[in-house]
N, CA, C and O atoms as a DFTB+ gen file, in Angstrom:
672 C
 N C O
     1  1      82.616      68.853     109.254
     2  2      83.618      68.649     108.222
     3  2      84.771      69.624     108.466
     4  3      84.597      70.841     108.532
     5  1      86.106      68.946     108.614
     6  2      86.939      70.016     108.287
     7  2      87.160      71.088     107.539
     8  3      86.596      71.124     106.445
     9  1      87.934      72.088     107.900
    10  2      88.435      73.431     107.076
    11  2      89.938      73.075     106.605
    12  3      90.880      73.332     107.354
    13  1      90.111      72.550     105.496
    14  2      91.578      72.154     105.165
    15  2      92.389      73.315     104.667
    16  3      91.807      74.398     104.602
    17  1      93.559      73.251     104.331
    18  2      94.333      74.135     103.975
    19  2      93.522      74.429     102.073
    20  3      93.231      75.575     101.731
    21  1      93.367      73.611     101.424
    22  2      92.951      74.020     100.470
    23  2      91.498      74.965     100.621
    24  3      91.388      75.793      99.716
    25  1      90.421      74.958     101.588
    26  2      90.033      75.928     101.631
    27  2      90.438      77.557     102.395
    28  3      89.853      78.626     102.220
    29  1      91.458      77.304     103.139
    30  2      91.847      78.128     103.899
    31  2      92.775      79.173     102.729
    32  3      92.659      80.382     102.929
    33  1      93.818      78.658     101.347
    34  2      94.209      79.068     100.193
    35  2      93.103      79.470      99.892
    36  3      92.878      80.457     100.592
    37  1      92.425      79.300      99.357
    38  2      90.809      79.256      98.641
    39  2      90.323      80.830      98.835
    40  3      90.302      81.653      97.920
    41  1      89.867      81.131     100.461
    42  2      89.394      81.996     100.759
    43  2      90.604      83.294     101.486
    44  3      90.352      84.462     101.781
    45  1      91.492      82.783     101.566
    46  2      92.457      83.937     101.577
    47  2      92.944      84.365      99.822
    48  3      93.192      85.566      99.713
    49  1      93.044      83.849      98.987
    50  2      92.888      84.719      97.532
    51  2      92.236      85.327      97.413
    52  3      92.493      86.507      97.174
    53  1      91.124      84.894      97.505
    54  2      89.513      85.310      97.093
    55  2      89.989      86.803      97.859
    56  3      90.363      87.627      97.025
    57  1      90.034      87.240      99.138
    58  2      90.428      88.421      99.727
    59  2      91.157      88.963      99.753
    60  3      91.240      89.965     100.463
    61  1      92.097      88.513      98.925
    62  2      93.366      89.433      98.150
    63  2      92.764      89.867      97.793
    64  3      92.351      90.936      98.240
    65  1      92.176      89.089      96.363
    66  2      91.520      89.360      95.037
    67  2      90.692      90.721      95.604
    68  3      91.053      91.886      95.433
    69  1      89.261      90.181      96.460
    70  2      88.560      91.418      96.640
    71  2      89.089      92.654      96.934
    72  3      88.777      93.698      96.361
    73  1      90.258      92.486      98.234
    74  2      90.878      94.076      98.776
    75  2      91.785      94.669      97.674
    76  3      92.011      95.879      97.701
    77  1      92.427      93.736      96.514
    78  2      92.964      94.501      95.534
    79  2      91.931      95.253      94.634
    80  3      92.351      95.898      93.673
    81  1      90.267      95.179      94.979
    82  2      89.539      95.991      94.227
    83  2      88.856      94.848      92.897
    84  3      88.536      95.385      91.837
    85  1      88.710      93.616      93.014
    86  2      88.214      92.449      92.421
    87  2      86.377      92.340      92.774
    88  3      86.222      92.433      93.992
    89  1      85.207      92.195      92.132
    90  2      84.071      92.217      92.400
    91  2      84.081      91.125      93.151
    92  3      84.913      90.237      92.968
    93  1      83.089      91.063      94.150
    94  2      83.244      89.428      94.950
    95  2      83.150      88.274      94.357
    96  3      83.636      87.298      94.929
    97  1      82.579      88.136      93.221
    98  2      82.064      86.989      92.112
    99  2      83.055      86.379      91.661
   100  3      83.278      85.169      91.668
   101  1      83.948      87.609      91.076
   102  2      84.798      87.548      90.282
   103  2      86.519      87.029      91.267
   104  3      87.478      86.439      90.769
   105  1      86.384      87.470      92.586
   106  2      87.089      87.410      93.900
   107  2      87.073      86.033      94.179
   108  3      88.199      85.535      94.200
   109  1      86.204      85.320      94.384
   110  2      85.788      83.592      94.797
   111  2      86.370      83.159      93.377
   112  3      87.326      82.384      93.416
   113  1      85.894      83.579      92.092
   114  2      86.521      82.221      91.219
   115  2      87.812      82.457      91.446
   116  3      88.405      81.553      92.034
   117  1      88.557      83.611      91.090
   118  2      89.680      83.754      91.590
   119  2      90.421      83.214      92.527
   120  3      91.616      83.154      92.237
   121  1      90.095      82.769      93.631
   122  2      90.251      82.321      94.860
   123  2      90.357      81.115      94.818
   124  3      91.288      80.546      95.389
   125  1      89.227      80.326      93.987
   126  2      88.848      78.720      93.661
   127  2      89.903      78.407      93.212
   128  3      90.557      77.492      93.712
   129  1      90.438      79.315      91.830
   130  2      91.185      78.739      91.057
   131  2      92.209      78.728      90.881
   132  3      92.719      78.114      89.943
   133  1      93.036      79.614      91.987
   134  2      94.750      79.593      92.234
   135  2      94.998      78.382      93.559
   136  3      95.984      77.673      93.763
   137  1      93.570      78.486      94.402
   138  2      93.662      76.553      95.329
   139  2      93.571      75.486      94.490
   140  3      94.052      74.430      94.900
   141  1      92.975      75.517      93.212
   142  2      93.202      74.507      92.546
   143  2      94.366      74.141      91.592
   144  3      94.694      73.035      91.161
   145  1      94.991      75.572      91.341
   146  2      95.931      75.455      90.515
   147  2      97.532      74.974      91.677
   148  3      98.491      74.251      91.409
   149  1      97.278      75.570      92.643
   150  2      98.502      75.260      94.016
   151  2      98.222      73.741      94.312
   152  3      99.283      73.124      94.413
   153  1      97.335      73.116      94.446
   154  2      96.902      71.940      94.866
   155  2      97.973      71.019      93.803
   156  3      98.907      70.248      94.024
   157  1      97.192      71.628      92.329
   158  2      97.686      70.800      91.479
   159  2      99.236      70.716      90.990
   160  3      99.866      69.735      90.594
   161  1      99.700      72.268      91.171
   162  2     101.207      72.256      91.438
   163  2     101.915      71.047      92.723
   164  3     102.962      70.450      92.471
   165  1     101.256      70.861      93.895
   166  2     101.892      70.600      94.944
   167  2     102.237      69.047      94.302
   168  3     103.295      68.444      94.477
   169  1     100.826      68.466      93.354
   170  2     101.134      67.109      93.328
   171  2     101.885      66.850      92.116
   172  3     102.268      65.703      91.885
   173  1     102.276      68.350      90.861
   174  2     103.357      67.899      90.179
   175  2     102.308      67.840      88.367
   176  3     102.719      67.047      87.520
   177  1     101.451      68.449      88.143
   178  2     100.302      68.738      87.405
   179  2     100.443      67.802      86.213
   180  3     100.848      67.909      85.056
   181  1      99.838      66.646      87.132
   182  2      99.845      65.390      86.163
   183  2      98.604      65.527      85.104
   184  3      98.503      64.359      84.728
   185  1      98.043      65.941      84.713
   186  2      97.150      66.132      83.534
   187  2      97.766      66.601      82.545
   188  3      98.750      67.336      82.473
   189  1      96.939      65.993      81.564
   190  2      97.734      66.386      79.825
   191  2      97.416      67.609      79.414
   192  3      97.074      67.761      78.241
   193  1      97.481      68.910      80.466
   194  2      97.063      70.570      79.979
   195  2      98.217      70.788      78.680
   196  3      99.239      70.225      78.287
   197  1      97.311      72.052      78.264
   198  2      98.223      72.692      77.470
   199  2      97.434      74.287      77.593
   200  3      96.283      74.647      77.837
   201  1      99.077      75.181      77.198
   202  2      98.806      76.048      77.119
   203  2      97.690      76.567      76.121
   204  3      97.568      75.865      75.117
   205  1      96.734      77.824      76.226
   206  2      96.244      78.608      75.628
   207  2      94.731      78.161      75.765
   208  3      94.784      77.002      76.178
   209  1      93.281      78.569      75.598
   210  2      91.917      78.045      75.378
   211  2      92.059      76.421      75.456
   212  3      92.628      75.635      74.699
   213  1      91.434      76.251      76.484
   214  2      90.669      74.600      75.856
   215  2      90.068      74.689      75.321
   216  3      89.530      75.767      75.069
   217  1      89.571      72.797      74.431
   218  2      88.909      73.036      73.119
   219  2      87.265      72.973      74.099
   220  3      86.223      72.992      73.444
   221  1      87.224      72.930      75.004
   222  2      85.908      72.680      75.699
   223  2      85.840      73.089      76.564
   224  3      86.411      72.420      77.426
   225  1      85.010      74.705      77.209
   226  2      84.734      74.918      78.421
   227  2      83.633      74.462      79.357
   228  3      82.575      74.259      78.761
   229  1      83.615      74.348      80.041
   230  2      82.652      73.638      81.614
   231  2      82.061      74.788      82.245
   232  3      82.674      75.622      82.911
   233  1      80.607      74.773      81.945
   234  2      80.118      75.662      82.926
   235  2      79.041      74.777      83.757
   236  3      77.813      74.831      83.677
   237  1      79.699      74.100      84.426
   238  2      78.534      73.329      85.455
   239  2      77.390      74.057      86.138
   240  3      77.513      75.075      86.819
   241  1      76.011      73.267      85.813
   242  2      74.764      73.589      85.799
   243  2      74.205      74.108      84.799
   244  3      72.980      74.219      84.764
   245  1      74.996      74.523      83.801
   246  2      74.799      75.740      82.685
   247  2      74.395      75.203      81.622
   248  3      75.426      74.694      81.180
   249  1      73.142      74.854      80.534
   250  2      73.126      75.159      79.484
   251  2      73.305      76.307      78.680
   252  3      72.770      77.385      78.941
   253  1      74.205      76.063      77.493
   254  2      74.742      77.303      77.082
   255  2      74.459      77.509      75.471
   256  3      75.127      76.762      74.756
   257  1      73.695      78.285      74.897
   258  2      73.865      78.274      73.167
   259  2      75.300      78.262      72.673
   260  3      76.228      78.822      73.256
   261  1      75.410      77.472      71.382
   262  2      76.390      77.636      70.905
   263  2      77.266      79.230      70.727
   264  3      78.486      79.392      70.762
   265  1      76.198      80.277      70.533
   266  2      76.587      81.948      70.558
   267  2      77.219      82.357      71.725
   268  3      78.203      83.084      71.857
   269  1      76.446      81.732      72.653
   270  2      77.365      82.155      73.985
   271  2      78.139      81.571      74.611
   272  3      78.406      81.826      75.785
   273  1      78.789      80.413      73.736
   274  2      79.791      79.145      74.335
   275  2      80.702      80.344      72.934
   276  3      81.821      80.675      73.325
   277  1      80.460      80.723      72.017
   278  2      81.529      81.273      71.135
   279  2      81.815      82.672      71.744
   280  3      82.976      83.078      71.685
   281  1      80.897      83.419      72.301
   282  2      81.527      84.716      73.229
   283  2      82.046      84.437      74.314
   284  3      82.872      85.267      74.694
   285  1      81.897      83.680      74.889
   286  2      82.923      83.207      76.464
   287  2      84.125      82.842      75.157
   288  3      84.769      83.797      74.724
   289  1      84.299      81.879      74.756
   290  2      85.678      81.564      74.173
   291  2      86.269      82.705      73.722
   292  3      87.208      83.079      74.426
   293  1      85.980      83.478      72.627
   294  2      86.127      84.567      72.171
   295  2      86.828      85.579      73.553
   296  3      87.899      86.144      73.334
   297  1      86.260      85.721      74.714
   298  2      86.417      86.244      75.748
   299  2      87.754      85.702      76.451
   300  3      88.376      86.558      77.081
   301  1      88.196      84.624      76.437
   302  2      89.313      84.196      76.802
   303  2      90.428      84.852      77.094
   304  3      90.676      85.555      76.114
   305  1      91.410      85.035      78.094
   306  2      92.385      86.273      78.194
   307  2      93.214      85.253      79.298
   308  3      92.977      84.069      79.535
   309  1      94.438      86.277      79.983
   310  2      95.199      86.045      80.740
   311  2      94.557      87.358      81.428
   312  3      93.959      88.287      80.883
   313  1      94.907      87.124      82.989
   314  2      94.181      88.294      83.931
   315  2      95.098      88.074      85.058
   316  3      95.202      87.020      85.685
   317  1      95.724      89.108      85.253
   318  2      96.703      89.418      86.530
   319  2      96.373      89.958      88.038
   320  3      96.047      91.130      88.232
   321  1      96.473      89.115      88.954
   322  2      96.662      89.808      90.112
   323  2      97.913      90.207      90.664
   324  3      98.782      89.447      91.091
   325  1      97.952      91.681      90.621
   326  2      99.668      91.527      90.776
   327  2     100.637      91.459      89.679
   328  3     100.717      92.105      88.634
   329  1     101.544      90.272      90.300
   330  2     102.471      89.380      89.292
   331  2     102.085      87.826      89.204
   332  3     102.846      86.902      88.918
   333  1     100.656      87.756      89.535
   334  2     100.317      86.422      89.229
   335  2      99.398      86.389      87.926
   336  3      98.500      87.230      87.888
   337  1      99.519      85.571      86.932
   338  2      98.740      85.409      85.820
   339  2      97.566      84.406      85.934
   340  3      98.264      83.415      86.148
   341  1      96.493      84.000      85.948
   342  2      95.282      83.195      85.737
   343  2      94.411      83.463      84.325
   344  3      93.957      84.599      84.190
   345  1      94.183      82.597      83.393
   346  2      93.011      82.533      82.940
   347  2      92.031      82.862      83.294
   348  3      91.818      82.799      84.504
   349  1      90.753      83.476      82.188
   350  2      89.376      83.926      82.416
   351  2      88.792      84.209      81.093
   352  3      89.242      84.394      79.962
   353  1      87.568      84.177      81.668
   354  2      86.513      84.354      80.639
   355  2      85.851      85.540      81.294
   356  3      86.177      85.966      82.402
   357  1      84.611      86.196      80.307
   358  2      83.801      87.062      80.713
   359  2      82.346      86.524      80.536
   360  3      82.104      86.144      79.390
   361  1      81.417      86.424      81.362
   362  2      80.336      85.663      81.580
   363  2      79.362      86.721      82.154
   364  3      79.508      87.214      83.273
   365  1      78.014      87.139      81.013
   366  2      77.313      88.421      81.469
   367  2      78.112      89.395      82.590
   368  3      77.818      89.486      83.781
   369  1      79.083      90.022      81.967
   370  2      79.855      91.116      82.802
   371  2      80.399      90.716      83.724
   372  3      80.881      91.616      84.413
   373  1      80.593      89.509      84.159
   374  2      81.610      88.560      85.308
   375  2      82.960      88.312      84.841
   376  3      83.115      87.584      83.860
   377  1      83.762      88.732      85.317
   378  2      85.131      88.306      84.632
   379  2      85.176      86.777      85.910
   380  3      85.187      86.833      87.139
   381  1      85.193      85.466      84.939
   382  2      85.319      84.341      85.699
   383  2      86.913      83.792      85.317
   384  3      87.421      84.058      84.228
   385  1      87.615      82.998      86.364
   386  2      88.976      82.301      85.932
   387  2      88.198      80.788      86.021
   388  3      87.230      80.290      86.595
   389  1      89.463      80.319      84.896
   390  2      89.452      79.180      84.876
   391  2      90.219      78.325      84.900
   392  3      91.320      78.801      84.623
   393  1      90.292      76.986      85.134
   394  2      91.282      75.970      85.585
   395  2      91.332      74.701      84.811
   396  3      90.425      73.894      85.009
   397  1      92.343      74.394      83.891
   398  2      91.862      73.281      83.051
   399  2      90.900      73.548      81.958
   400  3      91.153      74.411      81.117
   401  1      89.554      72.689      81.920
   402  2      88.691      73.382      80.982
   403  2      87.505      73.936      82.021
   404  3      86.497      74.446      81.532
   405  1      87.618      73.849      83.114
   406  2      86.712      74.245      84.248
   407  2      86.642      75.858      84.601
   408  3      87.518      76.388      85.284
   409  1      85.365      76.682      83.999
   410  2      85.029      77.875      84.729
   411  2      84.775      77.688      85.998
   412  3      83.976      76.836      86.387
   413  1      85.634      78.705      87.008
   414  2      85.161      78.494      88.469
   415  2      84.170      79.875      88.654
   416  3      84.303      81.078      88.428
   417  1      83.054      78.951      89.222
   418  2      81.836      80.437      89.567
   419  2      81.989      80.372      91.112
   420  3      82.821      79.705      91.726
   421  1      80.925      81.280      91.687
   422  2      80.911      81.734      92.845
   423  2      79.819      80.563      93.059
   424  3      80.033      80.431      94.264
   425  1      79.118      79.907      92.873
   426  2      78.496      78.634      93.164
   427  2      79.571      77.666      93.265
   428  3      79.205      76.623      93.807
   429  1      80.609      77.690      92.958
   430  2      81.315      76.358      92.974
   431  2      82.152      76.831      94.312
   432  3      82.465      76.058      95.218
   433  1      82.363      77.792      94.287
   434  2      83.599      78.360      95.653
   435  2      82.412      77.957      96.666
   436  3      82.858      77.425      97.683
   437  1      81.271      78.056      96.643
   438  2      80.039      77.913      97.867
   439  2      79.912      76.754      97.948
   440  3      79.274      76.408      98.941
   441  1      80.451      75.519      96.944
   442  2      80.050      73.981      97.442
   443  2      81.698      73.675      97.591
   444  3      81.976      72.834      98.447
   445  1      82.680      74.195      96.940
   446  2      83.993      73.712      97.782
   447  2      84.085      73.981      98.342
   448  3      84.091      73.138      99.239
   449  1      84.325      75.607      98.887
   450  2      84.755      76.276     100.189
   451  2      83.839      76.268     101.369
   452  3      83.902      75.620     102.413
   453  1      82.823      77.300     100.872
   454  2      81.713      77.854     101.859
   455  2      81.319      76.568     102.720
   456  3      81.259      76.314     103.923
   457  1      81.194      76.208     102.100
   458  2      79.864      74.618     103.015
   459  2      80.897      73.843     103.731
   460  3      80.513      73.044     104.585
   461  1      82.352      73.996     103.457
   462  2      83.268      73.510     104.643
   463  2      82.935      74.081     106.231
   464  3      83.064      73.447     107.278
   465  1      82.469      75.477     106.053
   466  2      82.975      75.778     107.269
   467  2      81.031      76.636     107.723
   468  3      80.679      77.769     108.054
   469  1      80.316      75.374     107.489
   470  2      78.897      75.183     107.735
   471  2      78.301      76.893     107.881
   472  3      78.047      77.366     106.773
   473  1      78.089      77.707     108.876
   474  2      77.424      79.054     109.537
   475  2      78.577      79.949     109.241
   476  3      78.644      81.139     108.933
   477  1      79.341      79.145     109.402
   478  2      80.566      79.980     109.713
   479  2      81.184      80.943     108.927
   480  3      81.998      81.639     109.535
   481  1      81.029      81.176     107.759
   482  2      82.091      81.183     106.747
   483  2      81.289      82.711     106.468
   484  3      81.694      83.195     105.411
   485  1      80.444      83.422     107.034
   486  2      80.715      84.950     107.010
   487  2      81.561      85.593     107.645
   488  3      82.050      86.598     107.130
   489  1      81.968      85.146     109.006
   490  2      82.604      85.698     109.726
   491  2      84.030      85.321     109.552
   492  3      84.906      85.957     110.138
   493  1      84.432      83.862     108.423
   494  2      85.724      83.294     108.611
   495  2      85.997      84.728     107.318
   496  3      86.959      85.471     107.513
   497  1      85.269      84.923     106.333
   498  2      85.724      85.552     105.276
   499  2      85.504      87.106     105.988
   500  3      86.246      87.846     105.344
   501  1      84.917      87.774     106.865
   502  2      85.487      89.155     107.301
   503  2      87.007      88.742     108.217
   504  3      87.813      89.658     108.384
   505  1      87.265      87.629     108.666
   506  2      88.350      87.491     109.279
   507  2      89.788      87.800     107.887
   508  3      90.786      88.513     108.000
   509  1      89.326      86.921     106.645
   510  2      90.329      86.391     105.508
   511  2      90.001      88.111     105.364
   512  3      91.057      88.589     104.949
   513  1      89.206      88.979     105.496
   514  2      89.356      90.472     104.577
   515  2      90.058      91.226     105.446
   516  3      90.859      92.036     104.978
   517  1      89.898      91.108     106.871
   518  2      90.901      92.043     107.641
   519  2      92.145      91.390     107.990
   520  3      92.843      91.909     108.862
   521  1      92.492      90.382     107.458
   522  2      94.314      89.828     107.912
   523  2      94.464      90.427     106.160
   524  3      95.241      91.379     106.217
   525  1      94.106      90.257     104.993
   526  2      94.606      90.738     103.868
   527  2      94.650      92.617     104.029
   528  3      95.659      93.221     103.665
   529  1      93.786      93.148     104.440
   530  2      93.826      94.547     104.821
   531  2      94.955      95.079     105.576
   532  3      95.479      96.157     105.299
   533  1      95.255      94.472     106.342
   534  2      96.316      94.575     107.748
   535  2      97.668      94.597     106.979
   536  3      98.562      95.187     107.585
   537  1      98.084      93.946     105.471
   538  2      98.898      94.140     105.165
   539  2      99.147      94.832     104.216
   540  3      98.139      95.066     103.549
   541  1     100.368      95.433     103.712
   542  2     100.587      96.492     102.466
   543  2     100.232      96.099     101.311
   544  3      99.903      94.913     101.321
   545  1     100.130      96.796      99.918
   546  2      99.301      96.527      98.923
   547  2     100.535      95.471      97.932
   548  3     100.554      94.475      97.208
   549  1     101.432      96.488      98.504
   550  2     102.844      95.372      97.657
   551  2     102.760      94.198      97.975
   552  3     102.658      93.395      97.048
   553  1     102.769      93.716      99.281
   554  2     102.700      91.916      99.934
   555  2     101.733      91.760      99.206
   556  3     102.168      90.896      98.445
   557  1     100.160      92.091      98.703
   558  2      99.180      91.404      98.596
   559  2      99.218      91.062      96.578
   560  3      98.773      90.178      95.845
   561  1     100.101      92.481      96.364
   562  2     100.611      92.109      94.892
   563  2     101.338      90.857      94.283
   564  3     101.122      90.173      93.283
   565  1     102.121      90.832      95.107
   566  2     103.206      89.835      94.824
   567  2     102.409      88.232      95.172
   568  3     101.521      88.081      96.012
   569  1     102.853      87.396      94.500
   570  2     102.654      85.711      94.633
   571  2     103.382      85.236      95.724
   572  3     103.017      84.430      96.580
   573  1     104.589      85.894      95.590
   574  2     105.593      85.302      96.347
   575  2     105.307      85.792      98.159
   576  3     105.251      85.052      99.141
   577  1     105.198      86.989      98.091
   578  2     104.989      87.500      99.385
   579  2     103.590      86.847      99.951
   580  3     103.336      86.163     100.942
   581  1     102.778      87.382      98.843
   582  2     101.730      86.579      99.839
   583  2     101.226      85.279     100.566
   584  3     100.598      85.040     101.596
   585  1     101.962      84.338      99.250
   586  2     101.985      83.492     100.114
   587  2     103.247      82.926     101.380
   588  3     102.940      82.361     102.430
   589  1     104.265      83.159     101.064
   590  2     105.126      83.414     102.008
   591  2     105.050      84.170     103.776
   592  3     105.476      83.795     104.868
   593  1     104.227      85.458     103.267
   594  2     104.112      86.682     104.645
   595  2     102.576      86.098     105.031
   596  3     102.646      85.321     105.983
   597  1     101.146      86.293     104.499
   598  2      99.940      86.134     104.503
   599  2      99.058      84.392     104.649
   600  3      98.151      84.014     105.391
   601  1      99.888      83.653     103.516
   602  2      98.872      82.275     103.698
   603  2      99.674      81.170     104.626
   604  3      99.123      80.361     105.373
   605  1     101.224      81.324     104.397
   606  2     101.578      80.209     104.996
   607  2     102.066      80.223     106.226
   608  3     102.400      79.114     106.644
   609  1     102.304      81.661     107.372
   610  2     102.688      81.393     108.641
   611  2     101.078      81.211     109.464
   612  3     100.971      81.354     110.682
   613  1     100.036      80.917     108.661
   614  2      99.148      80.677     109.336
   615  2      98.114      79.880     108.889
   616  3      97.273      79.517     109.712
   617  1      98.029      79.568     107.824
   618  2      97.663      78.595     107.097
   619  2      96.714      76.975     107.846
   620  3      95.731      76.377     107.408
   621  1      97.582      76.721     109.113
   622  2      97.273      75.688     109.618
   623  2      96.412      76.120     110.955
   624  3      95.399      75.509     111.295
   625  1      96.909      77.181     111.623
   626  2      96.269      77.844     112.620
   627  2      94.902      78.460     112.211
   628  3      94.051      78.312     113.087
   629  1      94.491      79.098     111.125
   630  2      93.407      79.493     110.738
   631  2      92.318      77.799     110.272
   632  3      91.095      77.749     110.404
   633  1      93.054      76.809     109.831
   634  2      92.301      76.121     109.574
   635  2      91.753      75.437     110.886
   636  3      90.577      75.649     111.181
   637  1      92.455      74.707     111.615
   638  2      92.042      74.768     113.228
   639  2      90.930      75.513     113.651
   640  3      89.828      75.059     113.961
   641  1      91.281      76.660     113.644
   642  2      90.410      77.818     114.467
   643  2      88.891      77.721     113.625
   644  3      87.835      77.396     114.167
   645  1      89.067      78.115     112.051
   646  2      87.602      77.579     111.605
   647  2      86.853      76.299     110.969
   648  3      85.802      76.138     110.350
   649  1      87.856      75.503     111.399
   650  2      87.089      73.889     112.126
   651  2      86.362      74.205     113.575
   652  3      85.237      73.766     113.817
   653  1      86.794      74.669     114.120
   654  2      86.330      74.558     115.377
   655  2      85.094      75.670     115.518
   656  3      84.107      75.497     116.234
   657  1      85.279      76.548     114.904
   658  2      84.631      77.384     114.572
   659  2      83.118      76.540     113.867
   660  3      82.075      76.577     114.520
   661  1      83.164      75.902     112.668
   662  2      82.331      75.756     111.630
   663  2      81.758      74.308     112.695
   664  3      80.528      74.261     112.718
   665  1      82.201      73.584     113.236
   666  2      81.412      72.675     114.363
   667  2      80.661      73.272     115.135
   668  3      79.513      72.826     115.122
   669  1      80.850      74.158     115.849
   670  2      80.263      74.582     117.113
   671  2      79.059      74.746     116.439
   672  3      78.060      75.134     117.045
């Protein structure tokens, strides 16, 4: 299976996220959910969102008591990387983002992302931690820089490389 650019976004956030000092958990939803939110920008974010809490959060796989569907809501915030803003919740001491009414966990970054790039994807993500390392903390702050300096002069070349990579 290919490594598309939406996972190649995916797992270069996620390693912002982590090298800006983000727990890895908390690094992958992060990661999930600014590829899903760019995706959905690119096509022009045809869904009927609205700002602030949805009236219904998604924790796929999750049965949840009503007590702890009212402390995740309750938990609800804006959370900055940088100068970028994302939604989140807090989930047993996990700060998770979310997209729509969708919590992204680190199980979901492992069936979108991870399983793209089959064996591979330890070594593609020490690759995504030392090209985010390699650059200054300001580029990795900024939205604009990073994706500008970091995701997009290589974006297509990294996906290549771990296609070919995640086949072998």
């Amino acid at each position: 299976m290919a490594v598309g650019r939406f996972q190649i976004m995916a797992t270069l956030q996620a390693a912002r996220a982590y090298v800006l000092g983000m727990p890895v958990a908390s690094a992958k939803s992060f990661g999930l959910q600014r590829a899903v939110f760019y995706a959905a920008a690119k096509r022009g974010f045809k869904g009927k969102g609205t700002a602030g809490p949805p009236r219904q959060l998604v924790l796929k796989d999750q049965k949840m008591t009503s007590t702890k569907l009212a402390k995740i809501r309750k938990s609800f915030t804006m959370t900055t990387v940088g100068d970028e803003a994302a939604y989140s919740v807090e989930i047993d001491g996990k700060k998770l983002f979310v997209i729509g009414n969708e919590i992204k966990t680190k199980r979901d970054f492992n069936k979108q992302i991870e399983q793209r790039f089959s064996t591979y994807f330890k070594d593609a993500w020490k690759e995504a931690l030392a090209i985010c390392k390699g650059y200054d903390k300001g580029v990795l702050l900024s939205q604009r820089y990073f994706y500008e300096t970091v995701y997009k002069p290589r974006r297509d070349e990294l996906a290549k490389k771990w296609t070919g990579k995640a086949q072998v």
